[in-house]
C-alpha positions in Angstrom: -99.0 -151.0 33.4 -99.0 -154.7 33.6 -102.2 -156.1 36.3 -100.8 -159.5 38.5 -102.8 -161.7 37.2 -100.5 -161.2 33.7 -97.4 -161.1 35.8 -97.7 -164.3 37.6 -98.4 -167.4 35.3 -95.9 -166.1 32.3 -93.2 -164.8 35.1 -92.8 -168.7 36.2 -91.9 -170.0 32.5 -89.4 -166.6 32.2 -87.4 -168.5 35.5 -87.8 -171.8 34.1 -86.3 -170.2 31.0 -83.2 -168.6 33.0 -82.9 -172.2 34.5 -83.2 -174.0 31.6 -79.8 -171.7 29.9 -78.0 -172.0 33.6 -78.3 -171.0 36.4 -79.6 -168.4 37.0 -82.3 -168.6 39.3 -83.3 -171.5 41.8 -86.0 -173.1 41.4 -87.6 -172.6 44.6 -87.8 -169.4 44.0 -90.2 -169.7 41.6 -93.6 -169.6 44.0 -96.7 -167.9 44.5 -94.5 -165.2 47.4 -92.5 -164.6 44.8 -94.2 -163.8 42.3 -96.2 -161.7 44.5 -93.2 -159.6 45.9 -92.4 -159.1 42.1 -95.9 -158.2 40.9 -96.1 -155.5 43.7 -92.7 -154.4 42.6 -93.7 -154.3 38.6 -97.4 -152.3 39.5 -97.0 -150.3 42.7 -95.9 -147.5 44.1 -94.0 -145.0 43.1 -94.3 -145.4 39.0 -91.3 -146.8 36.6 -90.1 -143.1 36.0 -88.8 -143.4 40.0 -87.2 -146.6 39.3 -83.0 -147.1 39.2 -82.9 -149.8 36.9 -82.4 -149.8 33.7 -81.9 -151.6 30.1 -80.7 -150.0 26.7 -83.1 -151.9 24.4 -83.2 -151.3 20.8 -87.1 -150.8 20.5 -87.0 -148.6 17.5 -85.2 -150.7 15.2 -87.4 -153.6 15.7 -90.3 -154.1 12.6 -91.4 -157.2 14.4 -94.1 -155.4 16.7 -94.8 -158.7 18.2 -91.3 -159.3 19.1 -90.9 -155.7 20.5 -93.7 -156.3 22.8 -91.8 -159.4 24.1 -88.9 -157.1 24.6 -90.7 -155.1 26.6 -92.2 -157.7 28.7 -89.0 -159.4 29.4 -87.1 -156.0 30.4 -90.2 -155.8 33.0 -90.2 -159.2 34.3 -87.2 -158.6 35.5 -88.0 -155.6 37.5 -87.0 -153.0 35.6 -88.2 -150.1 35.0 -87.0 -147.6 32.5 -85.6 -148.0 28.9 -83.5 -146.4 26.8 -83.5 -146.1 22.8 -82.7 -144.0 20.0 -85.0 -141.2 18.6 -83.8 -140.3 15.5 -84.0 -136.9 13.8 -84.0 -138.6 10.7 -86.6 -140.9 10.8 -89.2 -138.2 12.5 -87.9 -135.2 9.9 -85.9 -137.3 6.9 -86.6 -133.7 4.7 -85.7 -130.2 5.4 -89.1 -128.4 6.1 -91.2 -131.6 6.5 -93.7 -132.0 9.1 -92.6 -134.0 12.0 -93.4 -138.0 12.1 -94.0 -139.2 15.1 -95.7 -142.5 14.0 -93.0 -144.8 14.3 -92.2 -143.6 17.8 -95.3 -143.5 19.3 -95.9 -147.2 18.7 -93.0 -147.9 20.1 -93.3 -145.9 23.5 -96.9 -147.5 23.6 -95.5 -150.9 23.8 -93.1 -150.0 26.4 -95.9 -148.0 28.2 -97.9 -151.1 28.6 -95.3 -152.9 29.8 -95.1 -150.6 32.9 -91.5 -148.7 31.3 -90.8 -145.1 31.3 -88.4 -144.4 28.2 -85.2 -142.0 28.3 -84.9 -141.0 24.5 -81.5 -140.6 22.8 -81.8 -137.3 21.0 -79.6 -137.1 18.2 -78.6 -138.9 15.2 -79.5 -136.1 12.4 -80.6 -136.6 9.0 -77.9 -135.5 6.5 -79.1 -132.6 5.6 -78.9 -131.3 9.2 -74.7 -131.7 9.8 -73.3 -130.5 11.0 -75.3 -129.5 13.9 -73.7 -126.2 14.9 -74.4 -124.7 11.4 -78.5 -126.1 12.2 -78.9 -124.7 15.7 -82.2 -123.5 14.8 -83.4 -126.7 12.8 -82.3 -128.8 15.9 -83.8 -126.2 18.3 -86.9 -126.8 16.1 -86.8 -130.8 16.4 -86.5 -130.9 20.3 -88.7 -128.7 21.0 -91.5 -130.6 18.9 -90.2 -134.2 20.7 -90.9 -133.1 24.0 -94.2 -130.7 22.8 -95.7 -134.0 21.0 -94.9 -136.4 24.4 -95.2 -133.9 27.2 -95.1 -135.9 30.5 -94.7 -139.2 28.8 -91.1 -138.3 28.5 -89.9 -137.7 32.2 -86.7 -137.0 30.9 -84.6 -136.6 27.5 -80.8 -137.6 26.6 -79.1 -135.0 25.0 -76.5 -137.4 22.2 -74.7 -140.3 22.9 -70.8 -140.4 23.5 -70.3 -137.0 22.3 -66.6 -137.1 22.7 -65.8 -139.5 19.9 -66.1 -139.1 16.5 -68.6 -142.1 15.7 -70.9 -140.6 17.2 -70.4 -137.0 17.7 -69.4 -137.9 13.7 -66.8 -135.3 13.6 -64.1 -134.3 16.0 -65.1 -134.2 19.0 -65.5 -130.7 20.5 -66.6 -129.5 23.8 -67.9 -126.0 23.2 -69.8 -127.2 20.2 -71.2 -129.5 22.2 -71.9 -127.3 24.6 -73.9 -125.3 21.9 -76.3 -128.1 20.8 -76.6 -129.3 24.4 -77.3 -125.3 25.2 -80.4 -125.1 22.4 -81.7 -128.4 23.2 -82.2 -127.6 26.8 -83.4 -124.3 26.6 -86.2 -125.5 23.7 -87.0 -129.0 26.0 -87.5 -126.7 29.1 -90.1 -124.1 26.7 -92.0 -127.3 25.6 -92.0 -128.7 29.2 -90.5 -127.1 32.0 -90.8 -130.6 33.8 -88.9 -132.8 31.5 -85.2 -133.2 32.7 -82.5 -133.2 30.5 -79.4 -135.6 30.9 -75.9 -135.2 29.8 -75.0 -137.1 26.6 -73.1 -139.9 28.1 -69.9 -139.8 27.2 -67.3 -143.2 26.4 -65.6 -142.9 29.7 -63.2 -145.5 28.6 -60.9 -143.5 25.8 -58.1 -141.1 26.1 -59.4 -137.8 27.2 -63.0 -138.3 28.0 -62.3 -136.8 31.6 -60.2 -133.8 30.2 -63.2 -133.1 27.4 -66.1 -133.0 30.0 -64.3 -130.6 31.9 -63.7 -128.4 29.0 -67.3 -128.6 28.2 -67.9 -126.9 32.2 -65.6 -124.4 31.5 -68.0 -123.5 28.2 -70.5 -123.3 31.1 -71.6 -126.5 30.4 -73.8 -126.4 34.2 -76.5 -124.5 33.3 -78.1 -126.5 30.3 -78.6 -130.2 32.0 -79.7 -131.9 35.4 -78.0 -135.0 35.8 -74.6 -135.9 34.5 -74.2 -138.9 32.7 -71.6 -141.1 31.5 -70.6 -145.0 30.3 -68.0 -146.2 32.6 -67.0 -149.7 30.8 -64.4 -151.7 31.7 -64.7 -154.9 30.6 -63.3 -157.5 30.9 -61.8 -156.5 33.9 -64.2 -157.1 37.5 -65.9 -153.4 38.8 -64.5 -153.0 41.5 -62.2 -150.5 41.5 -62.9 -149.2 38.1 -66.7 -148.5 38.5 -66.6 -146.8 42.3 -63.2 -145.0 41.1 -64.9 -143.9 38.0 -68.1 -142.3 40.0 -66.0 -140.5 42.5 -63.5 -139.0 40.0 -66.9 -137.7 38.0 -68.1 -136.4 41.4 -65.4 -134.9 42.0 -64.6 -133.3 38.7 -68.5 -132.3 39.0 -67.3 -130.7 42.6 -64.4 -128.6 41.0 -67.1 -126.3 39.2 -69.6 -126.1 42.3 -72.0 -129.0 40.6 -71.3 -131.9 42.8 -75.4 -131.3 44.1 -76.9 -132.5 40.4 -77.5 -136.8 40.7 -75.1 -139.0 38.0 -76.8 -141.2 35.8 -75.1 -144.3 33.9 -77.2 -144.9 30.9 -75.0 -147.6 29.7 -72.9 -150.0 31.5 -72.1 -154.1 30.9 -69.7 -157.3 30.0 -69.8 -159.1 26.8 -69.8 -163.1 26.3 -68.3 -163.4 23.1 -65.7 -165.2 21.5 -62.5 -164.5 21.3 -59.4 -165.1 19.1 -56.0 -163.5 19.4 -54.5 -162.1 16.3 -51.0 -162.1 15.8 -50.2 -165.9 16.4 -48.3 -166.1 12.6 -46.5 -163.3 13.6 -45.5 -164.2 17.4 -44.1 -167.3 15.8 -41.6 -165.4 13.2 -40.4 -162.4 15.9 -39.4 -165.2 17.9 -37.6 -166.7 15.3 -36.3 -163.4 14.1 -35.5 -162.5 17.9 -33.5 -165.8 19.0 -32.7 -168.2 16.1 -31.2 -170.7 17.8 -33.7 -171.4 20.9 -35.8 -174.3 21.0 -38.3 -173.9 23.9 -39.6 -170.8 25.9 -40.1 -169.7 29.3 -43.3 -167.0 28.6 -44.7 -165.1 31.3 -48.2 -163.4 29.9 -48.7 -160.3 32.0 -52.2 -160.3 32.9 -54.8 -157.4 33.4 -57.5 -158.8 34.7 -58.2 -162.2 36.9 -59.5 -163.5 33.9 -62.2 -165.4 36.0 -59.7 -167.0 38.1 -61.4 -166.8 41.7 -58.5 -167.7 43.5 -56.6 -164.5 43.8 -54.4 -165.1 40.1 -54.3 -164.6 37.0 -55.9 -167.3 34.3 -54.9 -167.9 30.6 -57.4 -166.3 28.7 -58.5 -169.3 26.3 -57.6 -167.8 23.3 -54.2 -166.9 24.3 -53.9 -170.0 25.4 -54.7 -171.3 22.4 -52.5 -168.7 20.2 -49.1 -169.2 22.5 -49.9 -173.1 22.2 -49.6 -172.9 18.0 -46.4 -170.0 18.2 -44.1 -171.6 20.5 -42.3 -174.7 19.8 -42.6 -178.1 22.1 -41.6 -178.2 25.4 -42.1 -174.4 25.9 -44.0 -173.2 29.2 -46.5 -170.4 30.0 -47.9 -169.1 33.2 -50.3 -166.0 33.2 -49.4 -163.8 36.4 -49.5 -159.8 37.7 -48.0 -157.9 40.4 -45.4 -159.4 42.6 -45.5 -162.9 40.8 -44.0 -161.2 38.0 -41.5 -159.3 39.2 -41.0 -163.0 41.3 -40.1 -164.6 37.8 -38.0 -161.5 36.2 -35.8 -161.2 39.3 -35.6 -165.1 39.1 -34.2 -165.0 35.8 -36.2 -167.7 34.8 -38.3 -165.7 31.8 -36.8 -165.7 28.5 -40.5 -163.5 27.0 -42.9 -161.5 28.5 -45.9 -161.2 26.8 -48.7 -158.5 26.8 -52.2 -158.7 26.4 -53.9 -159.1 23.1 -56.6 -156.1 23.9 -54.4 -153.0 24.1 -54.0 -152.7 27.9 -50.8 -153.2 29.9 -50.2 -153.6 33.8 -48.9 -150.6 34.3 -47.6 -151.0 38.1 -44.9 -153.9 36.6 -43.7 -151.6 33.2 -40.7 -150.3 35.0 -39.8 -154.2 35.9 -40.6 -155.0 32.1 -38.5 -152.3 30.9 -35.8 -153.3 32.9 -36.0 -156.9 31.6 -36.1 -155.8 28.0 -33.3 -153.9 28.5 -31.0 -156.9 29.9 -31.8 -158.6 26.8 -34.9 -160.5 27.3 -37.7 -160.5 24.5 -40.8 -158.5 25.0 -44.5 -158.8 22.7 -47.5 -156.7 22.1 -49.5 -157.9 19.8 -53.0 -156.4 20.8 -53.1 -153.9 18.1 -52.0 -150.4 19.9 -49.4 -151.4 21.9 -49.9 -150.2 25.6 -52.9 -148.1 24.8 -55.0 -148.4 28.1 -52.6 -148.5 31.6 -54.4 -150.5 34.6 -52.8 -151.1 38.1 -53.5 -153.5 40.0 -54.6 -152.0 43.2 -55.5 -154.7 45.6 -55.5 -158.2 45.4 -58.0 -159.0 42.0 -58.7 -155.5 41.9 -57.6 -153.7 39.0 -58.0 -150.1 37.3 -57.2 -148.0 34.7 -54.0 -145.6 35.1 -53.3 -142.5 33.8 -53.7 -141.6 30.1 -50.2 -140.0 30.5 -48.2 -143.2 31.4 -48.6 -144.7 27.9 -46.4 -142.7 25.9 -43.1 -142.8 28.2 -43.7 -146.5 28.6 -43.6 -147.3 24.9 -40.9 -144.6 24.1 -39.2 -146.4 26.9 -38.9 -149.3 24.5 -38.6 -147.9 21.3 -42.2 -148.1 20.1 -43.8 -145.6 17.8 -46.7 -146.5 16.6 -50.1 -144.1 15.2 -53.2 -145.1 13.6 -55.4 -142.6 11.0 -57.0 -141.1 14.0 -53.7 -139.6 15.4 -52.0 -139.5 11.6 -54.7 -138.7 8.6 -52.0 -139.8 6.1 -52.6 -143.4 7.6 -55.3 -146.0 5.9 -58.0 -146.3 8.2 -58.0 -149.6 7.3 -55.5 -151.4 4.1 -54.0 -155.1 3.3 -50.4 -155.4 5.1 -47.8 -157.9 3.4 -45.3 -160.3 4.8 -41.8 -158.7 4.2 -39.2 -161.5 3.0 -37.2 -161.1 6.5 -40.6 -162.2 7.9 -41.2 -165.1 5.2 -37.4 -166.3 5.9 -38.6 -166.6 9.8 -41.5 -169.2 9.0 -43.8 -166.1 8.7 -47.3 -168.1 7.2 -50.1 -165.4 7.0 -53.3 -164.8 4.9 -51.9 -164.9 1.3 -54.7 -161.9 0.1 -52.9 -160.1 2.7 -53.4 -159.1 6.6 -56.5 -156.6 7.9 -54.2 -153.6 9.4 -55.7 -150.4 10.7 -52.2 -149.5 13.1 -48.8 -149.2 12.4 -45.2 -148.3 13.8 -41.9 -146.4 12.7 -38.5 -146.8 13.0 -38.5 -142.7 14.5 -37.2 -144.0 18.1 -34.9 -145.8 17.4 -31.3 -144.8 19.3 -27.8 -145.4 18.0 -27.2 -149.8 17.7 -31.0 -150.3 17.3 -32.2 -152.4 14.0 -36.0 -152.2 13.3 -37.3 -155.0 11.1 -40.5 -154.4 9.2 -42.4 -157.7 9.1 -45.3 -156.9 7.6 -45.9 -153.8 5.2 -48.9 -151.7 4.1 -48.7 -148.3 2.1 -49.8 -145.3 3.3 -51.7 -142.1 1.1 -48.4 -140.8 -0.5 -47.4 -144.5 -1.5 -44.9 -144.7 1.3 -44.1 -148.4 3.1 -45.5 -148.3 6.5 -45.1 -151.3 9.1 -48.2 -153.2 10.6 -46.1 -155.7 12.7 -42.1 -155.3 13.4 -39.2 -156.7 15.3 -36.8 -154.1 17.1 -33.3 -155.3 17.9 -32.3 -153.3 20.7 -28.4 -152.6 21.1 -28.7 -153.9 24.3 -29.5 -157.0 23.1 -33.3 -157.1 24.0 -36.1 -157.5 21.4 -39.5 -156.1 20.9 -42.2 -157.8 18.8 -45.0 -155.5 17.9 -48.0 -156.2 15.8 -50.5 -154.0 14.9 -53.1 -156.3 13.7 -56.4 -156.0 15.3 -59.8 -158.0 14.1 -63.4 -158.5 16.3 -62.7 -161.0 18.8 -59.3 -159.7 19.9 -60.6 -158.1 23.1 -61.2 -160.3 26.0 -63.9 -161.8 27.5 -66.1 -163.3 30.0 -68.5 -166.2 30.3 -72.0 -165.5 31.3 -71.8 -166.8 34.6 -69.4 -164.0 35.6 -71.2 -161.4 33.5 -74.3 -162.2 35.9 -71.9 -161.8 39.0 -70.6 -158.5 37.7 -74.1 -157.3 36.8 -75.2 -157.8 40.7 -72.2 -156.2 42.2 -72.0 -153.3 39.7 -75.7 -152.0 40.3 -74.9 -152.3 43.8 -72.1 -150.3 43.8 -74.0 -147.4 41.4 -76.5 -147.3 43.9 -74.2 -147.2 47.0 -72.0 -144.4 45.2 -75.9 -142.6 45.6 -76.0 -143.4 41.0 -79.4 -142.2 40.4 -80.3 -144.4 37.6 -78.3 -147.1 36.3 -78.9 -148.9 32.7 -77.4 -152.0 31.5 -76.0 -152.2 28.4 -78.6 -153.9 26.4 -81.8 -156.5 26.7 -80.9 -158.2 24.2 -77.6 -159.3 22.1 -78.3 -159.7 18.5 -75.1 -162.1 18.3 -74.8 -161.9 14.5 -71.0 -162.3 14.5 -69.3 -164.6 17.3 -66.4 -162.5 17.6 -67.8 -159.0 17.7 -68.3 -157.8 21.8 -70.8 -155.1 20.4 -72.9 -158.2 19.5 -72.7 -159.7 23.0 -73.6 -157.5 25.7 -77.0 -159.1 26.4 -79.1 -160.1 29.4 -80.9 -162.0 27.2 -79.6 -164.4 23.5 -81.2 -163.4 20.5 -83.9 -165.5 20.3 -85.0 -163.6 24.5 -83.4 -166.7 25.7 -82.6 -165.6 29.5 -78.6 -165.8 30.4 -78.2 -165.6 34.0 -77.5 -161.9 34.0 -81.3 -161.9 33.1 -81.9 -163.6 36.4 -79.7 -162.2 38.2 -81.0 -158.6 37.4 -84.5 -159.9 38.6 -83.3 -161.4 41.9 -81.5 -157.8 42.6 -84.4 -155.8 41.8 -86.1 -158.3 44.2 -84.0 -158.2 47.1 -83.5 -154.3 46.5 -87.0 -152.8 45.2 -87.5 -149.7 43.8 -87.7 -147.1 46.5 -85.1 -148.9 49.0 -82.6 -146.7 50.9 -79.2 -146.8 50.8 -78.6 -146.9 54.2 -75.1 -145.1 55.9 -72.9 -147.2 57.1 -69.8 -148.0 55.5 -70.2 -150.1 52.3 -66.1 -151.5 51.6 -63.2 -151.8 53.4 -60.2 -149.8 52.5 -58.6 -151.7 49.8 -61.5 -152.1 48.0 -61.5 -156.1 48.1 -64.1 -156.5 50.4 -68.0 -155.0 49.7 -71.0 -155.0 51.8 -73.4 -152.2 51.3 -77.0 -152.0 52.9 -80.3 -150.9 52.4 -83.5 -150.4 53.7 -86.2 -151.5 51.6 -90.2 -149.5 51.4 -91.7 -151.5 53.6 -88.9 -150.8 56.6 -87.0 -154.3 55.3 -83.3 -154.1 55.9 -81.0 -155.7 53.2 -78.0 -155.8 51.6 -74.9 -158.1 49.6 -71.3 -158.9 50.8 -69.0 -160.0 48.3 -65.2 -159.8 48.1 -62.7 -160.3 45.3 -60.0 -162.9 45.0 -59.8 -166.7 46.7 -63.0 -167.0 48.6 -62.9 -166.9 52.8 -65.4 -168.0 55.7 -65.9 -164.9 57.7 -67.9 -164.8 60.7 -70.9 -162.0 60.3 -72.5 -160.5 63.2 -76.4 -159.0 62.7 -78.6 -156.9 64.6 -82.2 -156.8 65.0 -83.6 -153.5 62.2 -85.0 -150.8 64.3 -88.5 -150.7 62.5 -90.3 -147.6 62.1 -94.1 -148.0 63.9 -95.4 -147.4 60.7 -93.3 -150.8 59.4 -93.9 -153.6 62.7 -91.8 -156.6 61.8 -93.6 -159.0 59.7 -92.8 -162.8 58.2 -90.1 -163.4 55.8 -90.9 -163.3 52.0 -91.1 -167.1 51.5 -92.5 -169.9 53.6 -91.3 -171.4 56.1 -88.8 -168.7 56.8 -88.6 -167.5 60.3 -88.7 -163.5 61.1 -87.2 -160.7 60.0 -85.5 -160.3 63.4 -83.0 -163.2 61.9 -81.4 -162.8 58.6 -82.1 -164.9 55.6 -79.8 -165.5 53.3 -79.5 -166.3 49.7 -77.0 -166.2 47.0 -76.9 -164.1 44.0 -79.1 -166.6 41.9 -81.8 -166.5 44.2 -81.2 -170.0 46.4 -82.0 -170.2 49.7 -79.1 -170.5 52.1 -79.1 -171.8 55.6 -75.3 -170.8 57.1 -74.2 -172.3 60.5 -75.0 -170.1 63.4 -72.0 -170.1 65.9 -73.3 -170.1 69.8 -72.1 -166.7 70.3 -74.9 -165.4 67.4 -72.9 -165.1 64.8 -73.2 -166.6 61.4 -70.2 -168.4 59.4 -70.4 -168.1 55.4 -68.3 -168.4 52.9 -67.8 -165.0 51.2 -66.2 -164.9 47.7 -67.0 -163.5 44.4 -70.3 -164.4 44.3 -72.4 -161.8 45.9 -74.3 -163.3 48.7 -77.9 -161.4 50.1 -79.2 -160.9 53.3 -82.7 -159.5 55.0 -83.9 -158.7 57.8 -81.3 -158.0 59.7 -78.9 -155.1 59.9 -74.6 -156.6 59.1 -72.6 -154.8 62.3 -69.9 -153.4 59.7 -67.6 -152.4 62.5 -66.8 -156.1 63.3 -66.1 -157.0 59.7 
């Protein structure tokens, strides 16, 4: 546990870091109250095992024992208190027999120790000679029971796999009851070792196809009895948390209710935006379905049908960058583009001033506009997916800037709707995971100017839908495992006269993105919606990016740059774990309006403080808040305000996510005018009346 005379000098140069990258913390926030409030929050209390906050860090895989201790002191400097890691089978028992090595592993929970951080241990990834696990049972029952024997209480609790429900991970199909079977040994040999340790639910990748439909398969194996907490990864970048995160916990909670299990807390051991770069593939091809699709035209009218705000604060939809970039090269001069969702599209196709619609380059689609889409492809307009799987992942926008994902069920009628088939190796095991696709010569006759060692393709489509008048045009063609031509990129003619561009080309990078300034924002309003929807512990997805490849998301997650450069989600994790400390209470009142566009939840921190964020999504509004004076238990009498020259707690302060001090107008009858927008905005000290909101 770290002492505050370590915290305090080295805690000053981590803000001037955060500063120094952007803006992440204000400067005058950086004195000796402070520090103090952060010190007491690092060493007192209630230990690090009672503490929310969370950071997946990759301790274990560092050799640079120096640099693992910085890890660990930058994951505490920002208030956090528990990290998550790997422990690997087969680095602790590479041999069948051998004697377990905990060496490596107790270095590495020594340095996190010191650091004040209680670890949750991933417990999985076997050695070879142990898979699969369910014909092991008793070599894996064996392992656990000799992990939590050798660490006893120094493990407060244990993860039991990661994303068991896809095959990366699970490394073969997915399957619940086997699942259930491992997660039945390890529980049963944790609780022998320790009947104190708790054991988590392998969190699952809440963002594929059938994620919900397998956890519930693994409660009907009677999946309740062997873990405490439930657990799962609800990502949904790039796309803003609210109503994906808050959606995502309730639907858990209530599947959890459906088999009497709605008591146990929920845990989200990884959660998180990326800052990469991105690129769109497809552009070469874009440029010859167009050609292929209308000859003769010389500019184009292109709607690109947004799923996300794509930063935009104003209520719209912005050009990603790289689309921009990619519809700039395809089209010719003079063409236009506007990114829009929701009634602004429907706005333009009932206008009949769209000659394309394009989707998004990351396999989602705005689901609450298809039938619109549909009907504008069938009236002979010109329609492109290029993300890779065409209309993979549905999202509706729900409320102004708020959008979430649909139903896993919508995606098939939508693209049978328009004549797409298309299947990958994971659906069809005759399919190339991954193979070189070449230009066909209808696709070299349309301009078609690819890589000449051919095109990366891991997806395809077939002509199987096609109806009576359709022509489907291969443009570029791989082989799959019987020799057969398969299509990685097409051009439907549709009898109707409408045309569909498809490629199936998808490389790192494609996803989309956000900048880091956003990813801080995101940080501080999805912790405080975990904790308001009563999430137990919540751990960000990771300390550190290792950003070895520009384009790949997995290498951008970060609070911090490789090098423990602070980005401001780095800050802006220490000035929530400030202005909430472990220990606070979420207190009851209501904590969003109705349409989910508005948030303002509340707490009351240990020493009887009350707190809490407002924050709304789209264009930013001044709204007129009205406070009352915190009823203080005796035990708690008011006190001064954390910094100097602030007046009482019977007033609110106010500060932005980033730590500044604000001073907002007060109006003569006692209210207080502030702008409220996407950027979360603090208060203490004062209780927000919620009913006058």
């Amino acid at each position: 546990m770290k002492t505050a005379p370590l915290v305090v000098p080295v805690l000053l140069f981590a803000l001037a870091g955060a500063r120094a990258a952007s803006p992440a913390v204000d400067p005058r926030s950086a004195d000796d109250s402070l520090v103090t409030r952060h010190s007491s929050l690092v060493t007192g209390g209630s230990g690090p095992a009672s503490s929310p906050y969370g950071v997946c860090a990759h301790l274990h895989r560092m050799k640079d024992e120096a640099f693992r201790e910085r890890e660990c002191f930058w994951a505490a400097a920002a208030g956090i208190g528990r990290v998550r890691f790997d422990l690997e089978w087969w680095r602790i028992q590479p041999e069948p027999g051998a004697p377990f090595d905990f060496s490596h592993y107790d270095a590495v929970l020594a340095d996190a120790e010191r650091h004040g951080l209680a670890v949750l241990p991933i417990i999985y990834d076997l050695p070879k000679w142990a898979e699969p696990i369910w014909e092991h049972l008793p070599d894996w029952e064996a392992f656990v029971f000799a992990v939590v024997e050798h660490y006893g209480d120094r493990l407060p609790e244990i993860e039991i796999w990661n994303e068991e429900n896809i095959r990366v991970f699970w490394r073969h199909d997915p399957d619940p009851a086997r699942y259930v079977e491992a997660l039945r040994v390890a529980y049963e040999a944790a609780k022998r070792a320790n009947p104190r340790v708790r054991v988590l639910y392998g969190g699952t990748a809440a963002g594929v196809p059938g994620e919900a439909d397998f956890v519930r398969r693994t409660y009907e194996q009677g999946a309740a009895r062997w873990f405490d907490a439930m657990n799962f990864h609800p990502y949904g970048q790039p796309r803003a948390p609210e109503g994906l995160l808050d959606t995502a916990i309730e639907a858990r909670r209530a599947l959890m209710s459906e088999f009497g299990d709605a008591a146990k807390p929920i845990a989200i051991t990884e959660h998180g935006w990326p800052t990469h770069d991105t690129r769109a593939e497809g552009v070469a091809i874009l440029k010859a379905g167009l050609k292929i699709a209308r000859p003769e035209k010389r500019s184009w009218r292109v709607v690109y049908a947004a799923t996300s705000a794509g930063g935009s604060s104003g209520g719209g939809a912005a050009l990603p960058r790289a689309v921009a970039e990619a519809l700039e090269d395809a089209l010719p001069a003079g063409s236009t583009v506007e990114a829009c969702f929701g009634a602004r599209l429907r706005e333009r196709i009932a206008a009949r001033d769209v000659d394309c619609i394009v989707y998004p380059f990351d396999e989602t689609y705005p689901a609450d506009t298809f039938e619109n889409v549909r009907a504008f492809v069938e009236s002979g307009g010109v329609f492109a997916d290029l993300g890779g799987m065409p209309m993979w992942y549905p999202v509706r926008e729900t409320a102004p800037g708020i959008f979430a994902l649909g139903t896993q069920e919508e995606k098939s009628p939508a693209r049978d709707a328009l004549r797409i088939d298309v299947s990958s190796w994971w659906i069809d095991p005759s399919l190339p995971r991954e193979t070189k696709a070449f230009p066909t010569a209808e696709a070299t006759a349309a301009g078609y100017r690819g890589d000449p060692a051919g095109e990366r393709a891991t997806r395809f489509q077939t002509p199987r839908l096609l109806r009576e008048g359709d022509e489907f045009i291969p443009l570029l063609v791989a082989k799959d495992s019987d020799g057969r031509d398969v299509a990685a990129a097409s051009v439907t003619r549709l009898a109707g006269g409408g045309c569909v561009i498809v490629s199936g080309l998808y490389g790192r990078g494609q996803s989309e993105t956000v900048d880091e300034a956003t990813q801080a924002r995101y940080l501080v309003r999805s912790l405080a919606i975990a904790l308001a929807e009563g999430v137990e512990s919540y751990y960000w997805y990771e300390l550190r990016a290792n950003e070895n490849d520009p384009f790949y998301s997995e290498n951008h997650f970060g609070l911090m740059h490789s090098n423990l450069t602070p980005k401001p989600a780095w800050g802006a994790y220490l000035n929530f774990t400030l202005m909430r400390p472990a220990g606070s209470v979420q207190l009851p009142s209501p904590w969003r309006d109705e349409t989910r566009g508005l948030y303002y939840p509340q707490w009351m921190r240990p020493d009887g403080t009350p707190a809490g964020a407002i924050w709304k999504t789209g264009a930013t509004e001044r709204m007129e808040l009205h406070f009352e004076d915190a009823a203080r238990p005796e035990a708690a009498p008011p006190k001064e305000s954390s910094l100097p020259g602030e007046s009482a707690a019977s007033t609110p302060v106010f500060r932005s996510f980033t730590g500044r001090l604000l001073r907002p107008a007060r109006g003569a009858d006692g209210t207080w005018s502030v702008p409220v927008g996407e950027e979360p905005l603090f208060f203490e000290g004062a209780r927000l009346v919620t009913e006058r909101l």
